[in-house]
C-alpha positions as CSV (number, residue, x, y, z in Angstrom):
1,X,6.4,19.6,-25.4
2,X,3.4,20.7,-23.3
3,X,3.6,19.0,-20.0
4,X,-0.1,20.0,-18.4
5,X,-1.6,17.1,-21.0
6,X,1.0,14.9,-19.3
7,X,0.0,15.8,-15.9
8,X,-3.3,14.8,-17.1
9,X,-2.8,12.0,-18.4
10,X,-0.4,10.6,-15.4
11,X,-3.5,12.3,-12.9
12,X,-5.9,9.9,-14.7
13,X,-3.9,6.5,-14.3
14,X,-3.8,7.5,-11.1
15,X,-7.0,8.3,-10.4
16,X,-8.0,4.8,-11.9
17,X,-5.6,2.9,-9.6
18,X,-6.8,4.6,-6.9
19,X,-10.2,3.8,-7.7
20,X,-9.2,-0.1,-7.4
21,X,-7.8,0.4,-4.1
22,X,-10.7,2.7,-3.0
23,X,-13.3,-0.1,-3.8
24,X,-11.5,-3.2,-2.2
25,X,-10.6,-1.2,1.1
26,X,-14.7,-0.5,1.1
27,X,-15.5,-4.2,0.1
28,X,-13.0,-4.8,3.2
29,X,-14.9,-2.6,5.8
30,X,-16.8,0.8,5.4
31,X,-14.3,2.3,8.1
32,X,-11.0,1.3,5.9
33,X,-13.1,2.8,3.0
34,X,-13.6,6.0,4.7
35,X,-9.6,5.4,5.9
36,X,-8.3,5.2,2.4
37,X,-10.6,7.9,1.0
38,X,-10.2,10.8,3.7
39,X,-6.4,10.5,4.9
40,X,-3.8,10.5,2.3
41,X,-1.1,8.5,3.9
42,X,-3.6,5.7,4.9
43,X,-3.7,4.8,1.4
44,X,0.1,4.5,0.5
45,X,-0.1,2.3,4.0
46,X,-3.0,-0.2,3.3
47,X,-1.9,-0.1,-0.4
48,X,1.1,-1.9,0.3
49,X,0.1,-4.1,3.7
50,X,-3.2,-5.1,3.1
51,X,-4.4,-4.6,-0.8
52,X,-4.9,-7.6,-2.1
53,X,-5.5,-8.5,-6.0
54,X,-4.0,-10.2,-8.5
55,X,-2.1,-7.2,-10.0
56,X,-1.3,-5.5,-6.9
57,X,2.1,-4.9,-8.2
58,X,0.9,-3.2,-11.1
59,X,-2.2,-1.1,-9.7
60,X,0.6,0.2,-6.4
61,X,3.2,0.7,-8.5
62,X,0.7,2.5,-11.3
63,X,-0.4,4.8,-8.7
64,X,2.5,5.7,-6.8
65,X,4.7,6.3,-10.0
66,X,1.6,8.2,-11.9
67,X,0.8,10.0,-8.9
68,X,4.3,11.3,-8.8
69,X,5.0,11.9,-11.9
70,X,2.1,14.4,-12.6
71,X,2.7,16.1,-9.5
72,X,6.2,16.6,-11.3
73,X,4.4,17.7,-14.6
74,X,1.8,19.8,-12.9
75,X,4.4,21.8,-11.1
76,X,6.7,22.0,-14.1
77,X,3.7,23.3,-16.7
78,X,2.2,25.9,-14.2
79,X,5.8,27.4,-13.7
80,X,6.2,27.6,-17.3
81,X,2.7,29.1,-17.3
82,X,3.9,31.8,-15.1
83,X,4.9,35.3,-16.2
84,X,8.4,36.5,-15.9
85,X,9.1,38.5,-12.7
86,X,9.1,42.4,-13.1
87,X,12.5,43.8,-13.3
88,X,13.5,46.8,-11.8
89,X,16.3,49.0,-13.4
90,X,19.1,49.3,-10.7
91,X,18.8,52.3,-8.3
92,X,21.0,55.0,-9.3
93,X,19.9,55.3,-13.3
């Protein structure tokens, strides 16, 4: 099963849910906007104290999860992308 389409996929739920949280925390204030968008622990912080929507539970929990998971599947797909490591003969042959 390829797993870089899955890291794509999970990148771009991610990427959508992070776009909901991107535009309150701007409709909030221009400097939480710049907050959320420019340090990447802010968001995790203001997603769960001060994000406020109806399907908060859904949009946090769709990015956290998604942005995990194709962090997971990114990693996983680019080592299997990788050559296998030269092997030298033992010395002595």
């Amino acid at each position: 099963m390829p797993l870089l389409p899955l890291a794509l996929l999970f990148s771009l739920v991610a990427l959508v849910c992070a776009a909901f949280l991107l535009v309150h925390a701007f409709r909030r204030s221009v400097g939480t906007g710049v907050m959320v968008l420019l340090i990447p622990c802010y968001v995790f912080f203001y997603a769960f104290s001060q994000f406020e929507h109806r399907h908060k539970g859904f949009i946090v929990a769709g990015f956290v999860s998604c942005a995990a998971l194709a962090a997971v599947f990114l990693g996983l797909g680019a080592h299997a992308l990788a050559p296998p490591p030269i092997r030298f003969p033992p010395p002595g042959f």
